[in-house]
C-alpha positions, 0 to 999 in steps of 0.5 A, a space after each residue: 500500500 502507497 503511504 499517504 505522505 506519498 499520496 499526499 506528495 503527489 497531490 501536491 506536485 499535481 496542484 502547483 505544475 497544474 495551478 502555476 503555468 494557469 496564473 501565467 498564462 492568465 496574465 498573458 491573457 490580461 496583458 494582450 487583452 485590449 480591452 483591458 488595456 483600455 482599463 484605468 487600472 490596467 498598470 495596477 492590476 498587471 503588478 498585483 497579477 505578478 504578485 498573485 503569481 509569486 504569492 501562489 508558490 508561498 502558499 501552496 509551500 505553506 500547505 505542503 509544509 502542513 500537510 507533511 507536519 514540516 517544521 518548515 511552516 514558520 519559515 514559508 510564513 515568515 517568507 510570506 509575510 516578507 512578500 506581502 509586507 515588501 509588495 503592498 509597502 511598494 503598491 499600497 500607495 501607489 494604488 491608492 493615488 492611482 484609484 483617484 478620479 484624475 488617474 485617465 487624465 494623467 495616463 494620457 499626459 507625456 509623463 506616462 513613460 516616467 509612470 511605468 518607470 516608477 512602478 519598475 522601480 517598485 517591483 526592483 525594489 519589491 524584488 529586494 525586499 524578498 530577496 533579503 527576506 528569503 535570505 536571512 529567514 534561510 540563513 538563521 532558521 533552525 527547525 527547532 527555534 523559530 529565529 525572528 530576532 537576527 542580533 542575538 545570534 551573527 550581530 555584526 557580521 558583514 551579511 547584516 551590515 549589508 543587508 541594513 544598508 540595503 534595506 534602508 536603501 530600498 525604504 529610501 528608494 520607496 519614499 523618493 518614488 512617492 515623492 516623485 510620483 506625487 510630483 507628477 500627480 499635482 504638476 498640472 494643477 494648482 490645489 492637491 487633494 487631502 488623500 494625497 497629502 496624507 499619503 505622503 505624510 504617511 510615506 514619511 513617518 513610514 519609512 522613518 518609523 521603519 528605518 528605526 525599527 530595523 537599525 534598533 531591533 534587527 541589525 544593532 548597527 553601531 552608529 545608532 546604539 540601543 538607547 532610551 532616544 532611539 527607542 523613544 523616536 520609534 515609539 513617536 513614529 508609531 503614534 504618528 502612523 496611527 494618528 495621521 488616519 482618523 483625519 482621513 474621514 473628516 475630508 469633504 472631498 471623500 464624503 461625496 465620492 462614490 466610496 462614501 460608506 466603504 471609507 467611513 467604515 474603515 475609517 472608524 477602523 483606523 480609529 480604533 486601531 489608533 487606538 492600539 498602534 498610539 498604545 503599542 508606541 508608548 509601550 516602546 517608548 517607555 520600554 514596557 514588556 506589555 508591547 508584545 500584547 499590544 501587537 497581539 491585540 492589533 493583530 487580532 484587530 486587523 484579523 477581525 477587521 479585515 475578515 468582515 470587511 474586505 470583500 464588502 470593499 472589493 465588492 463595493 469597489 466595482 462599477 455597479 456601486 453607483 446604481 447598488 447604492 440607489 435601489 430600493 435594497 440599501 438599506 438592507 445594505 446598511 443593515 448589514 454594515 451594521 452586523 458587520 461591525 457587530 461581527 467585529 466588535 465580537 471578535 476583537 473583544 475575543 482577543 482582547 479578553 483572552 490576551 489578557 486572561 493568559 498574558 504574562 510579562 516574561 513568556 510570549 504566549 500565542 499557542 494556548 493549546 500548549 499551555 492551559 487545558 483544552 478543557 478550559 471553559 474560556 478556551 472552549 467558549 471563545 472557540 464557539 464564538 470564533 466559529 459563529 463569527 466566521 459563519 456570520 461572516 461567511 452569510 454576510 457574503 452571500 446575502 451581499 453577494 444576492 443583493 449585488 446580483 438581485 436586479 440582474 441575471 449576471 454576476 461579474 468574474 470578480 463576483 464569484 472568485 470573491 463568493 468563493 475564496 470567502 468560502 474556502 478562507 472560511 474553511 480553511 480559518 475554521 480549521 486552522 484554528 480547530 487544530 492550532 488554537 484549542 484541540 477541541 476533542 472531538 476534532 483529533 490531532 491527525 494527518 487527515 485532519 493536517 491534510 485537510 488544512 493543506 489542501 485548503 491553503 492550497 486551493 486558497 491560492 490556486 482556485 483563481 486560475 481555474 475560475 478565470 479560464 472558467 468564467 472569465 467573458 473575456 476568455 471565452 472571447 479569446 480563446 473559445 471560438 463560437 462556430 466550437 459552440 454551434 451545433 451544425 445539426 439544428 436547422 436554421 428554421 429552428 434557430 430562428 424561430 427558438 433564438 432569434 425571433 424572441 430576441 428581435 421582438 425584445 429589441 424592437 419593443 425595447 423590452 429588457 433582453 437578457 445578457 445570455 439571451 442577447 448573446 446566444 442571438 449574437 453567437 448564432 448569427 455569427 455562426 450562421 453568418 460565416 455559413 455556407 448554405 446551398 439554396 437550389 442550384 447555388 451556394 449562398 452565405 448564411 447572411 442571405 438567409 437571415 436577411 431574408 428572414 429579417 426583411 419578412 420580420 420588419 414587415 411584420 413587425 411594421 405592419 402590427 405596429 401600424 394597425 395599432 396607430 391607424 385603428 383610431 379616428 382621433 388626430 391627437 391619437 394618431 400621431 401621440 402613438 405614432 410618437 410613442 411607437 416611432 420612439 422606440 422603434 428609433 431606440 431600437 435600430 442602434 440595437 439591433 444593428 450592433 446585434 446584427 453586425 456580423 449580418 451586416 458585415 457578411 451580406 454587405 460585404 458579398 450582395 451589397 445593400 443596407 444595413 439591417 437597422 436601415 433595411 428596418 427603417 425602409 419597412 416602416 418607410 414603406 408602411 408609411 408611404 401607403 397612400 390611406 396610412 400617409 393621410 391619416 399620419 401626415 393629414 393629422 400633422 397638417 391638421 394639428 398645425 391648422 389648429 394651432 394657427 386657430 389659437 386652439 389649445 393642442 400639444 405640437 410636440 406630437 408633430 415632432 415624431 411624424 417629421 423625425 421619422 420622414 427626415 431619417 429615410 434620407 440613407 436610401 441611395 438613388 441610381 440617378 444621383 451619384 452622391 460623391 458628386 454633391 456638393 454639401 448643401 446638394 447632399 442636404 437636399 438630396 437626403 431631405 427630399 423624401 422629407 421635402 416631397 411628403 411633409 415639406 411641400 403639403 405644409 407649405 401649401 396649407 401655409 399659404 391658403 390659411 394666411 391668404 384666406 387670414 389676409 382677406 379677413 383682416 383688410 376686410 374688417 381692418 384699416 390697412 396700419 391695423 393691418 400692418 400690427 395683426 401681420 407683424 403678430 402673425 409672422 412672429 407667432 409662425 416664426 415661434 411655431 416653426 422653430 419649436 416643430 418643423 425641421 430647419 430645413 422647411 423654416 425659412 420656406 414656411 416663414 416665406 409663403 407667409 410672408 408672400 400672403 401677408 406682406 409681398 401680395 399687399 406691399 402697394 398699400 403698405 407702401 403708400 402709407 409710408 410718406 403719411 407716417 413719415 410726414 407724421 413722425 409716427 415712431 410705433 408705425 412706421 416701426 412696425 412697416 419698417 419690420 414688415 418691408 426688412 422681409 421684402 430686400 425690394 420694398 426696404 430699398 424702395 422706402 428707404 429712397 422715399 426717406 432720402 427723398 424726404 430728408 432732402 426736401 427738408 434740409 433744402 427748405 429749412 437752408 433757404 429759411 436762413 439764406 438772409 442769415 450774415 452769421 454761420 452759425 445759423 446755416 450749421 443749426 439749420 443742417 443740425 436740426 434736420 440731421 438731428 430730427 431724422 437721424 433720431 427717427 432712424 434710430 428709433 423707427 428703423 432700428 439703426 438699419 444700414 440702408 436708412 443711415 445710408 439714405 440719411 448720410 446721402 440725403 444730408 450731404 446733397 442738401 449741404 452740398 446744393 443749397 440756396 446758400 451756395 447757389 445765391 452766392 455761385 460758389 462750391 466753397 461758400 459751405 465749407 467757408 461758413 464752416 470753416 468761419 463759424 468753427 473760427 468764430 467759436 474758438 476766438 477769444 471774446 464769445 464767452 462760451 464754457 468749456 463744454 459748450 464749446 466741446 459739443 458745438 465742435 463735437 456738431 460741427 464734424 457732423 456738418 464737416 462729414 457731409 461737406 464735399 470739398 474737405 480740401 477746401 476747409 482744410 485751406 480755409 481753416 488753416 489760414 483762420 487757425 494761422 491768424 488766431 495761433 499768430 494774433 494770440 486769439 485762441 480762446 482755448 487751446 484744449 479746444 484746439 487740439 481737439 478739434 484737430 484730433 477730431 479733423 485727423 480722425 475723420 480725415 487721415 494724419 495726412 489732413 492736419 500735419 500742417 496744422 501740427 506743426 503751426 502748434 508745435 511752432 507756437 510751443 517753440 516760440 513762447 519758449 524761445 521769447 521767454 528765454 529772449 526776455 530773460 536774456 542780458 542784452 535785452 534786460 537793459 532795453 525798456 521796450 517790450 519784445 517777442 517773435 514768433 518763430 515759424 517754419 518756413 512753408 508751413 504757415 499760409 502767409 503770403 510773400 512779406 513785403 520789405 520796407 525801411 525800418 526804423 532805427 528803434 526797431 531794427 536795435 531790438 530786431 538786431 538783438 534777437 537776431 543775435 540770441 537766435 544765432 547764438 542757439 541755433 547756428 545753422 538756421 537762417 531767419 527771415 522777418 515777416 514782417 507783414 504779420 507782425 505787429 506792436 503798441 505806440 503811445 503819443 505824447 503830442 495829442 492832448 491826452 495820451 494814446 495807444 496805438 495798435 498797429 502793423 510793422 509798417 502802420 508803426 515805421 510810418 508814424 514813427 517818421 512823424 518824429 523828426 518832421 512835422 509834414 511828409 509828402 507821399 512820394 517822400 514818405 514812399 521812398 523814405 519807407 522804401 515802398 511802392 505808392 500804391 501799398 502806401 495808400 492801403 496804409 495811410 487809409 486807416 491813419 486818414 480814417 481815423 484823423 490821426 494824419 490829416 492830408 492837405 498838400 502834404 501828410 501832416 499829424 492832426 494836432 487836434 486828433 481825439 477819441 473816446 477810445 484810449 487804445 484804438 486797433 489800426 489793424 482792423 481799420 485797413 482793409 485790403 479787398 485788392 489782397 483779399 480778391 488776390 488771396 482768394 485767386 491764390 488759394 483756388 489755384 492752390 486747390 486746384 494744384 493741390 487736387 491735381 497732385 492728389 488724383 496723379 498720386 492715387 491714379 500711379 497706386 491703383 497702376 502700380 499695383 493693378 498694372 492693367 486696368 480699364 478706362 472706367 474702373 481706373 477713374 472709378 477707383 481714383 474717385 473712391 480713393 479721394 472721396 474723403 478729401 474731394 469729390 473730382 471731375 471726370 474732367 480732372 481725372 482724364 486731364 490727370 492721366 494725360 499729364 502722367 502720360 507725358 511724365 511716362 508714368 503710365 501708357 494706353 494699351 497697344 491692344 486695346 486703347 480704352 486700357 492704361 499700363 503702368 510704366 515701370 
């Protein structure tokens, strides 16, 4: 007979060769499994795969070494607890960050490489560990003495020093990578979670705590000797381990995640294991002999703990959690939480009370069977609670397990494994604690019994493989082929009829279809696709007979559907099951299509045509389109529409599922078209047009009667402005309806022919009341007839000329009621008021539309252009002169007007400027009066100045005021300049007082100066600042202008003392009249040095005023007298010779000016067209200059003539009506 420890041997060997090569190659299958390398965990889980692995060798040795009754089983377990301590100190962190909700986001950063790295790290460091752990336990382990405790025997040999270097090396290795992977976690975001903070704490205090623990109590190494410190840092470490977790359970963030409850309850663990682990750390730190039962009590702690509550965990970890947690069953869920936690309190007060019962301080007892009576009372009692425990515990899993499945009729790989393993732990735990704990009698101390034990490990670490090729779904995907599964001998006929058919009805009646169900449908249709089938004389794939069977079952399925929606007579009815019907046929066509996509594939692929969910949808088409089925359907629809139009009361959400449902028929191919020939918006319409053809057109045409027929009633009973509003409330109502119901397609057609009934067939009278309202100024009606003709382009250009017909009128007859006027500022109030009328209409009546403020800008420019002002005085530049002269007006000093009027009035008056044509001609105007105002020191504000250049510059280009810049950098310069004069030394001992304004020369508009003698009293001071002027700027030249200039003489021969504001040449005149007492006027000319002619333009205000008195000679009136003390002589000469001859000059200066600028525009457009025609190229030159001038066609041709001769451009030699550019 075979002895047993070689039956038992060969059990053994036939359970690890079969187990190991299973969880290999179970981890092949993970790894090449895409669809678990799409999982979040995939990294996670190929690690504790690995680990599973390894671990399965430790645990089936530990069941041999128990089944053969070796003394070998505290080594494997030593080895064991090594491997799990070395694998979760690496991963247990590790997993925990990577379960966070941010995992996807970083799986998908750059920094993935660098992830893998790190878990590759912990695996070489895992490898360490273990390694070291199998050494050491290999080296010091006698069978007779369990040896856990290295210093006391080999203390300082060179093995331990290394293995302590190595050891605190790899706990290093582990605390950088948390570091580093907690790095790249936040590197991205500017906030952490609590969890991975306290996670990192932890890995510190961890990896301190332990560092400690192995140099004090493992290796003795010599720099860190046993003292009361070390001990007390070791003991600090541990309180801290403890007292970092309980805080874990506060943190808002974990109170609403999904794991809510699963956290709280192990977070209470955590608090009462606190409890234990601060206890054990004092207990260290004052070097009690009561650790050992602290260590003995906690891990009684965890036992119970995790006895109860790990499998909930994992449970509870999978997708389902979210949906468990709302039904009805939760709590009945929270009932067993509860008896869980009863389970445990139970438990730990167990080993609480039998600890203490049996502890002594000098002998470490954990095997009671050795040394009290297994008789005992309290040995027997706690047996029988242990035992009633781990059954609670085991019925906990099956109820949850129930529960978890309960609402559905398939359970998860993971789910079983868990319900199984609970079951074997269960078995296993009894039984161990049967034969090492108490030697209850009625169970012996045999081999079989030992032999039960070791079985029950072994199966413990091998049943996983076994489970997963078993149950797995995946597997059986890889692995088992389905035409494996098919039996070839059962008829199609059948296979339809038991199979297929009830599941097809499931689906098109959206009835819940269960998993197995659904996928024995999906396993024989593809078995019965990949077919070869012989029907008659030819051989067809079995996807021909299941098209042919699934057309049959559409129709079917159609047609039944369809007699339940046509057997009432109520519209309302009809189309609210049509709806319902229509909704869960559209839900049912994705799923049936992902069914049948092996059909699709294999019938497509061979005879071409649709799809089975297009081929379903064809049926319901084809039902549809029968002729009484489509007028009761569509009929409703159009019905229902009418109905609302009437302001009935009905629900137009049940037209919706009529127009999806004829919308979704544009898949079906016509041979006529070819759709890749279609441009987008061809494709669109291609695809509606069986929409269009059976829903479109008929709404349409019922759109149109009803809105005609609404028309005639209301101008029947209606005057034609109360008319306008009912339209305009009726075209909004229908634009509502459309845009809730009809497809975006059909809207602007609908919209449309109500349009044509309401607005285009009655425009005439429409329009006829437009000048009435207009006259009127009737805001709120016009409004409502502005919104009507903005749906007609032809009716809005047509009342928007009415307008600028209509503004131009007015601005026409509001001038000539001013054209007596001698002021300008009366022609610009006049222009305001009509431009500030209409233009508030514009935007109140027509909502600022384009082409009314089109219409307004063209009517306002004619009028300001065209006149009775310029046509009284024959001249195009009379408006830009009254401008030109009322802007002067405003900004001279002496009006008296504040600050902000004077904005706003300049603010008006570049309204007025925008509507002036000739701009070039205001520009020369308004210089010239800015040179005499910055020159004669008028300005009243400089401020004002500035801005309304800035103003001019804005509406122009910078090119329009650089002139007038620089005449105000000039003036800057000079009251500069003239302070430093006066300051000067030279000029100090002089008692007259001195300024000059220097300028640039041919920026100011002075004509030529005229050059006369000066007198000696003013050419000392002229020569004195020539002097100064020469001394600060060498390189200039000053030229005296003295035409502009002007000073202050007082008299001394009149009987009271005068003074006299005169010209340069008005003061070297009198100034004569010193040193005699006549002159004659040649005389005076040629002491002067100037023609006689400029002296009589001279002498005209001195004669005028009686200052000279004119006899024979020139002599000064002794008796001259005047009310006034300071008379103005500037004022008094007028020069209309000057004037008439300023005036030629300017026009000439326009007219160079113009000349110059079409030249200019005329060689861009060339230059950068090089061919153009003879009407776009003088087309184009009057668009690039019309913001200065508008030219003459005249000018334009006279232009290209003069550029010709400069051979800037050239006619074409093939056709003479084009210019070339000359290059």
């Amino acid at each position: 007979m075979i002895p047993l420890h070689i039956v038992t041997g060969v059990v053994y060997l036939s359970l690890i060769s079969i187990c190991l090569p299973l969880h290999l190659f179970i981890l092949w299958i993970f790894v090449s499994t895409k669809e678990l390398r799409s999982n979040m965990a995939y990294m996670i889980m190929v690690n504790l795969g690995v680990y599973e692995c390894v671990e399965l060798i430790m645990t089936t040795y530990d069941g041999v070494a128990t089944l053969f009754q070796m003394q070998g089983n505290e080594l494997s377990e030593t080895i064991v607890g090594g491997l799990n301590s070395a694998a979760w100190d690496t991963h247990g962190p590790v997993i925990l960050i990577l379960s966070l909700n941010r995992l996807n986001a970083f799986l998908s950063t750059p920094k993935k490489g660098m992830f893998v790295g790190l878990l590759v790290l912990g695996w070489l460091y895992f490898a360490a560990k273990y390694a070291i752990n199998i050494a050491f336990n290999c080296c010091y382990f006698t069978p007779s003495e369990f040896i856990w405790n290295f210093r006391d025997s080999s203390l300082m040999n060179t093995a331990g020093m290394i293995s302590y270097v190595i050891i605190i090396g790899s706990l290093l290795i582990s605390l950088v990578a948390y570091f580093i992977i907690f790095g790249i976690m936040v590197s991205k975001r500017k906030s952490v979670s609590f969890l991975e903070v306290r996670l990192l704490i932890q890995s510190i205090v961890i990896f301190l705590s332990t560092a400690l623990t192995v140099t004090v109590y493992n290796y003795g190494v010599p720099v860190l000797p046993e003292s009361p410190y070390t001990v007390m840092a070791i003991g600090i470490m541990n309180i801290l381990n403890g007292g970092v977790n309980p805080i874990f359970v506060s943190c808002k963030e974990f109170r609403s995640n999904m794991a809510y409850i699963i956290m709280l309850n192990l977070g209470i663990f955590e608090c009462l294991e606190m409890t234990m682990t601060i206890f054990d750390g004092f207990a260290t730190l004052f070097q009690c002999k009561a650790d050992e039962l602290s260590e003995t009590i906690i891990g009684g702690l965890n036992s119970a703990a995790w006895d109860t509550h790990g499998p909930i965990v994992l449970i509870l970890s999978l997708n389902r959690l979210n949906s468990f947690l709302s039904s009805p069953k939760r709590r009945l869920f929270k009932g067993l939480i509860a008896l869980g936690w009863i389970y445990f309190f139970v438990k730990f007060g167990i080993n609480i009370s039998l600890n203490c019962c049996f502890f002594e301080p000098d002998v470490f007892l954990w095997d009671y069977r050795k040394t009290y009576s297994s008789a005992f009372i309290g040995g027997e009692s706690a047996y029988v609670i242990i035992i009633v425990s781990l059954a609670i515990s085991l019925m906990s899993y099956l109820i949850i397990f129930g529960i978890m499945v309960s609402t559905r009729k398939a359970v998860s790989f993971l789910e079983v494994r868990l319900l199984i393993q609970s079951m074997i732990i269960f078995f296993s735990t009894a039984a161990t604690v049967t034969f090492y704990k108490y030697a209850v009698p009625l169970l012996p101390d045999n081999h079989y019994a030992y032999m039960g034990i070791g079985i029950l490990n072994i199966l413990n670490g091998a049943f996983n493989p076994v489970l997963y090729l078993t149950l797995n779904p995946v597997f059986h995907r890889s692995l088992l082929s389905p035409s494996n599964l098919h039996d070839m001998s059962v008829s199609f006929d059948e296979l339809w009829t038991t199979i297929l058919v009830p599941v097809c009805k499931k689906i098109f009646d959206c009835e819940r279809l269960d998993i197995y169900r659904y996928n024995s449908a999906h396993s024989t249709l593809y078995n019965h696709s990949i077919r070869e089938i012989q029907l008659g004389e030819e051989s067809q794939s079995g996807a021909f007979e299941i098209h042919g069977a699934l057309v049959d079952f559409y129709s079917s399925a159609v047609d039944l559907t369809f007699r339940e929606i046509t057997e009432v007579v109520d519209d309302d009815v009809v189309l609210e099951r049509y709806g319902a019907k229509w909704r869960i046929f559209s839900t049912a066509i994705p799923v049936l299509n992902g069914l049948m996509r092996y059909v699709n594939r294999s019938y497509t692929k061979r005879y071409g045509g649709y799809e089975q969910g297009q081929m379903a949808q064809l049926a319901w088409k084809n039902v549809l389109m029968a002729e009484t089925t489509r007028d009761k359907v569509v009929g409703a629809a159009l019905r229902l529409i009418e109905r609302s139009r009437r302001n009935e009361k009905v629900d137009l959400g049940l037209v919706k599922a009529v127009i999806a449902s004829l919308a979704a028929f544009g898949f079906e191919r016509s041979a006529e078209v070819d759709e890749s020939d279609l441009s987008d918006e061809q494709l669109i319409e291609h695809r509606l047009r069986f929409y269009v053809e059976n829903f479109e057109k008929p709404v349409i045409e019922a759109t149109k009667r009803f809105y005609e027929n609404k028309a005639d009633e209301l101008l029947a009973s209606l005057g034609i402005i109360a008319f306008m509003h009912e339209a305009r409330r009726l075209i909004h109502q229908e634009e509502d309806l459309c845009g809730r119901i009809l497809h975006a397609h059909s809207r602007d057609a609908v919209i449309g022919a109500v349009q044509e009934a309401l607005i285009v067939k009655q425009l005439a009278e429409i329009r006829g009341k437009f000048l009435t309202l207009l006259e009127k100024e009737a805001v709120e009606d016009l409004n409502v007839l502005f919104e009507l003709c903005t749906r007609e382009p032809r009716a809005l250009k047509g009342i928007a000329k009415e307008f600028e017909d209509h503004v131009r009128e007015r601005g026409q007859k509001a001038i000539e009621e001013i054209v007596d006027a001698s002021e300008p500022s009366a022609f610009v109030s006049a222009v305001l008021a009509v431009y500030g009328r209409f233009r508030s209409l514009v935007l109140s009546a027509f909502g600022n539309h384009a082409c009314f403020v089109k219409a307004l800008d063209i009517a306002c420019e004619a009028f300001v252009d065209d006149n009775a002002v310029s046509r009284r005085f024959q001249s195009a530049t009379r408006v830009a002169e009254i401008l030109a002269r009322h802007l002067d007006r405003v900004q001279r000093r002496g009006v008296g007007r504040e600050e902000g009027d004077v904005e706003d009035v300049l603010r008006q008056a570049m309204i007025v400027f925008k509507y002036l044509r000739e701009k070039d001609i205001f520009e020369k105007l308004y210089t010239k009066l800015l040179a005499a105002r910055l020159v004669g020191g008028a300005s009243a504000n400089d401020d004002a100045e500035k801005a309304m250049i800035v103003n001019l510059r804005d509406a122009c280009g910078y090119n329009f005021t650089t002139t007038m810049s620089r005449m105000f950098n000039d003036i800057v310069f000079s009251k500069d300049l003239s302070t430093a004069f006066r300051n000067h030394e030279n000029v100090q001992r002089t008692k007259a007082d001195f300024s000059v304004l220097v300028l640039s020369a041919g920026t100011w508009p002075f004509a030529g100066a005229t050059t006369f003698s000066i007198p000696e009293s003013l050419e000392a001071h002229m020569q004195c600042f020539q002097e100064f002027y020469a001394e600060r700027h060498q390189s200039r030249k000053l030229i005296w202008h003295l035409n502009g200039s002007r000073g202050e003489l007082q008299t001394r021969g009149f009987p009271r003392k005068y003074t006299f504001v005169a010209t340069a040449l008005q003061m070297a005149l009198l100034l004569h009249f010193n040193n005699v007492d006549s002159l004659t006027e040649k005389g005076l000319a040629l002491k002067l040095g100037i023609t006689e002619d400029v002296l009589k333009e001279v002498l005209e205000p001195l004669l005028k005023v009686a200052i000279l008195r004119k006899d024979d000679n020139l002599v000064v009136n002794a008796k001259f007298t005047s009310k006034r003390l300071k008379i103005d002589l500037t004022r008094l000469q007028t020069t209309k010779a000057a004037t008439k001859k300023d005036d030629q000059e300017m026009e000439k200066a326009i007219e160079k000016g113009r000349m110059i600028e079409i030249q200019a525009a005329t060689v861009r457009i060339l230059k950068m067209r090089r061919r153009v025609e003879h009407n776009n190229l003088i087309a184009e030159v009057i668009e690039q200059v019309k913001t200065r001038f508008i030219p003459r066609v005249a000018m334009i041709k006279k232009c290209f003539d003069v550029l010709m001769e400069k051979e800037y451009l050239r006619r074409a030699e093939d056709e003479r009506d084009i210019y070339e550019y000359i290059s």
